[in-house]
C-alpha positions as CSV (number, residue, x, y, z in Angstrom):
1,X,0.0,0.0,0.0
2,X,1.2,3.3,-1.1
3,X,2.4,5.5,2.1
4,X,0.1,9.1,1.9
5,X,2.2,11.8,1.3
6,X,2.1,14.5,4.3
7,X,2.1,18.0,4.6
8,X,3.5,20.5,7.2
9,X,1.5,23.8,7.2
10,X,4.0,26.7,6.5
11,X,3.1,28.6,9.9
12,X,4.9,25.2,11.6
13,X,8.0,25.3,9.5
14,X,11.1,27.4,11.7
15,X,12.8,28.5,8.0
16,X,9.7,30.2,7.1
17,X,9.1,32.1,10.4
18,X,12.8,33.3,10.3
19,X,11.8,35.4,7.0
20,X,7.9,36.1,7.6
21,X,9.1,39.5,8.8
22,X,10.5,39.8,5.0
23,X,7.3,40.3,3.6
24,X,6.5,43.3,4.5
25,X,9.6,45.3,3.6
26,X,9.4,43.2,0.0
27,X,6.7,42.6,-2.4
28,X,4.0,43.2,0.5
29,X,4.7,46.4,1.5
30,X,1.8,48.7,0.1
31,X,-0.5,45.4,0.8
32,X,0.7,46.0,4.7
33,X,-0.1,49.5,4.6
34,X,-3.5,49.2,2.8
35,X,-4.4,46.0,5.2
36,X,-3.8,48.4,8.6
37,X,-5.8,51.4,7.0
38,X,-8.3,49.1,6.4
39,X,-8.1,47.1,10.6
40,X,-8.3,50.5,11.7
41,X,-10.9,51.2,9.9
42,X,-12.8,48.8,11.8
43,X,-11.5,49.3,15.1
44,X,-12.6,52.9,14.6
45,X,-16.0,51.9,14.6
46,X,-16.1,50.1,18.0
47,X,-16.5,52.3,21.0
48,X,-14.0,52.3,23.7
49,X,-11.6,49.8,22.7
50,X,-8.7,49.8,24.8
51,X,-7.6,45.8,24.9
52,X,-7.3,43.2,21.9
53,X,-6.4,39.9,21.5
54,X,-4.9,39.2,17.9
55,X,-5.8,35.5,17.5
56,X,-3.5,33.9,15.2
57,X,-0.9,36.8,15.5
58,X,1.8,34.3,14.0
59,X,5.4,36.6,14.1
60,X,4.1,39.4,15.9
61,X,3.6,41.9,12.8
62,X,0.2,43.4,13.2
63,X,0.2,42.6,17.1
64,X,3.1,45.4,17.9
65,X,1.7,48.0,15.4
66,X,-1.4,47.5,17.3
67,X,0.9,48.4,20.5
68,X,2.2,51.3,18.9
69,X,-1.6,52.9,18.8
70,X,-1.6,52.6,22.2
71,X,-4.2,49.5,22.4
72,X,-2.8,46.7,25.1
73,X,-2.3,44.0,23.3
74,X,-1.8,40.0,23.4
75,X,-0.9,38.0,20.5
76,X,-2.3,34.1,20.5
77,X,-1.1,31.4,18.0
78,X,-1.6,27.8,17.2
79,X,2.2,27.7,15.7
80,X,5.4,27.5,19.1
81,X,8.1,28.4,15.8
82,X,5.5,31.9,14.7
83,X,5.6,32.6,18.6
84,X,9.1,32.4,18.8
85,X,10.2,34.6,16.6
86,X,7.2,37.3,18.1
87,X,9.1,37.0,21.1
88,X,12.6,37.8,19.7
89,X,10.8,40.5,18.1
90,X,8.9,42.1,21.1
91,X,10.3,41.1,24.3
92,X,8.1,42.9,26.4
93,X,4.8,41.7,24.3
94,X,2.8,39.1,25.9
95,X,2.1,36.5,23.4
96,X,0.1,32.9,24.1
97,X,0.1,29.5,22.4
98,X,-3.6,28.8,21.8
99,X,-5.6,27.5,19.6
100,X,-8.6,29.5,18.7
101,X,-11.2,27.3,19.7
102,X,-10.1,26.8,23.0
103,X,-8.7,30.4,24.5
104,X,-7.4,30.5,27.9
105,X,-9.5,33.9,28.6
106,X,-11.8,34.2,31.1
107,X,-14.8,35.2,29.9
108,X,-15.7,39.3,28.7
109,X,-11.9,39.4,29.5
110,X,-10.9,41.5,26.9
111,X,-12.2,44.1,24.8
112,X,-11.9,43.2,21.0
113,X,-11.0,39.6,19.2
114,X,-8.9,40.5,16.0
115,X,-8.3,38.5,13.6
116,X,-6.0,38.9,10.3
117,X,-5.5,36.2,7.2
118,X,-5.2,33.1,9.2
119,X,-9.3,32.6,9.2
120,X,-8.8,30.9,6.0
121,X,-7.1,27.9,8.2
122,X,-9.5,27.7,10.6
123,X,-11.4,24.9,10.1
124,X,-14.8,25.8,12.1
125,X,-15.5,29.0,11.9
126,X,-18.7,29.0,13.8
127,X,-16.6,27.6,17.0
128,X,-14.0,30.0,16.6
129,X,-16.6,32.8,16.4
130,X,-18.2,31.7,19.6
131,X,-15.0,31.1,21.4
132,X,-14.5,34.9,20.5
133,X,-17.6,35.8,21.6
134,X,-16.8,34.5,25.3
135,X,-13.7,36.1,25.6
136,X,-14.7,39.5,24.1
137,X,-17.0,42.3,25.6
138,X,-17.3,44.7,22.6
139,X,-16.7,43.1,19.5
140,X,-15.0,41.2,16.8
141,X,-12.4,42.5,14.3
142,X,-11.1,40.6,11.4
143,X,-9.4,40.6,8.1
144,X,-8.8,38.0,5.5
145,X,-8.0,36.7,1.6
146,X,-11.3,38.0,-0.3
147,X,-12.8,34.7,-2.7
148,X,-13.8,36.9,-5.1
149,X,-10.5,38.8,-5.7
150,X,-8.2,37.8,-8.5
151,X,-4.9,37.3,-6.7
152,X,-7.0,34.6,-4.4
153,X,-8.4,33.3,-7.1
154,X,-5.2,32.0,-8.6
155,X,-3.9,30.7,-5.6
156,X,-7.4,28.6,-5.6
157,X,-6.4,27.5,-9.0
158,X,-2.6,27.0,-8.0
159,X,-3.6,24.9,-5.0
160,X,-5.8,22.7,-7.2
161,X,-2.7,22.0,-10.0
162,X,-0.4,21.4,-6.6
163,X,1.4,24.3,-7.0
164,X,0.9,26.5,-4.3
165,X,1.7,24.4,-0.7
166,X,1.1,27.5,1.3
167,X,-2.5,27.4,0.9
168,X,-3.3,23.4,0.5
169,X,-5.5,23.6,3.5
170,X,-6.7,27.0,3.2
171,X,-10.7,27.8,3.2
172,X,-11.1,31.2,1.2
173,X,-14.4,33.3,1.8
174,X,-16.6,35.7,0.3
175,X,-18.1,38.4,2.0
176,X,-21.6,36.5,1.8
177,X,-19.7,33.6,3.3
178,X,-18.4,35.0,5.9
179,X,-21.5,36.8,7.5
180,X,-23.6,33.4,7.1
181,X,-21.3,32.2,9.2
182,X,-21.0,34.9,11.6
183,X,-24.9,34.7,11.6
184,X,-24.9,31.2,12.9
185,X,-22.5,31.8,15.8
186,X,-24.8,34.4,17.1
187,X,-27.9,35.0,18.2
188,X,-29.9,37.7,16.1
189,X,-30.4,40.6,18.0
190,X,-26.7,40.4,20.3
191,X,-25.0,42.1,17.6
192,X,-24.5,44.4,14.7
193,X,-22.0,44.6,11.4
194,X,-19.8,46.8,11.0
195,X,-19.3,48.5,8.0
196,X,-17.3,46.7,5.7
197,X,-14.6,47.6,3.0
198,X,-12.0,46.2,1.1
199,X,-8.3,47.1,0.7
200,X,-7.3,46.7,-3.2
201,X,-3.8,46.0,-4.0
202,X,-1.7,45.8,-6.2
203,X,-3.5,49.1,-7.8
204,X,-6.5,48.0,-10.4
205,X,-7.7,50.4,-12.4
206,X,-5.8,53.2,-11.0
207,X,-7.4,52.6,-7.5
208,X,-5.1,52.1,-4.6
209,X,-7.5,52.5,-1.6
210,X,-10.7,51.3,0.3
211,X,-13.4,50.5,-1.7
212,X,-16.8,48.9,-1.1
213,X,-16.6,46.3,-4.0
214,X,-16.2,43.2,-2.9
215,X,-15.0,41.9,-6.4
216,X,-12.5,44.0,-6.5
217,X,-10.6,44.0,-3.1
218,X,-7.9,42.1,-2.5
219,X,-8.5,41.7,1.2
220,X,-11.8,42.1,3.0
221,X,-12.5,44.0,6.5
222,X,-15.6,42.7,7.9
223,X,-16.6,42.7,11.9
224,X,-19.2,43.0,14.6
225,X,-19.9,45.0,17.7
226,X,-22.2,43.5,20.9
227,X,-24.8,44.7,21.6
């Protein structure tokens, strides 16, 4: 019998958390700028935020810009190799090895649950919501790959010719997707959207901005504030 061939996410292998810092002073750099215009976007619409907890905060990158606004901040990750590297990186940061089903919060302990990119590889999203619903008193913040963009799309069609291993085990979401599910972890009336928007890079048509066309953005901003 054939032995399966196995696969070690990225966000578990040490070389590639040496260099995830890389990114964003490479290829990524406007798509880091554009992605924090459009969290703070968000952020801006929740009232009295002064404590977040990045779930799946991986190196660190968005957790200590987070600090730098003044917000107190812990990072949580599924990945010991992502940690340790946030920790060479902010020594005085507090930073958590979680999973995001199961966070070891009391509940209404913290403000606002943020979450950037690593959505797509959660597998229950309707757990992790609630899980975040426990832990948070005001709302939830997150960012991720938009479906309908092009750039996802062909990493959708590289994953299926075996080409792309960083996203084998990736779920990607619309923005209808993603607030069915955030409408069965919740029950109607305990919550609100957000107003949602989408960062476009690289520049399409000239635009290089937030936009409210969810074919066109290259990652989506979508969230929720309790009521």
């Amino acid at each position: 019998m054939a032995r399966e061939e196995t696969f070690t996410p990225w966000y578990f292998q040490p070389e590639i958390a040496k260099v995830y810092e890389s990114f964003y002073e490479g290829k990524y750099k406007e798509a880091d700028i554009q992605e924090k215009n459009l969290l703070k976007f968000l952020l801006d619409q929740i009232d009295g935020v002064g404590e977040i907890l990045e779930v799946g905060c991986g190196t660190g990158h968005f957790t200590r810009w987070l600090n730098s606004l003044g917000y107190k901040v812990v990072g949580a990750d599924i990945s010991p190799v992502m940690l340790g590297v946030a920790k060479e990186l902010w020594k005085d940061g507090k930073f958590v090895n979680a999973r995001a089903e199961f966070l070891p919060f009391k509940d209404k302990s913290l403000h606002v649950d943020r979450f950037v990119a690593y959505l797509v590889y959660m597998p229950v999203l309707v757990r992790v919501f609630r899980e975040a619903r426990r832990v948070a008193r005001r709302g939830i913040v997150m960012g991720l790959m938009n479906r309908w963009s092009l750039p996802t799309i062909r990493r959708i069609i590289q994953v299926k010719l075996g080409k792309n291993p960083y996203y084998f085990n990736a779920r990607f979401y619309s923005l209808p997707m993603i607030k069915k599910k955030i409408k069965q972890a919740f029950v109607d009336g305990e919550f609100e959207f957000l107003d949602w928007s989408c960062a476009v890079f690289p520049k399409i048509f000239g635009i290089k901005k937030l936009v409210k066309i969810p074919f066109l953005g290259s990652f989506l901003g979508v969230g929720v504030k309790f009521k």
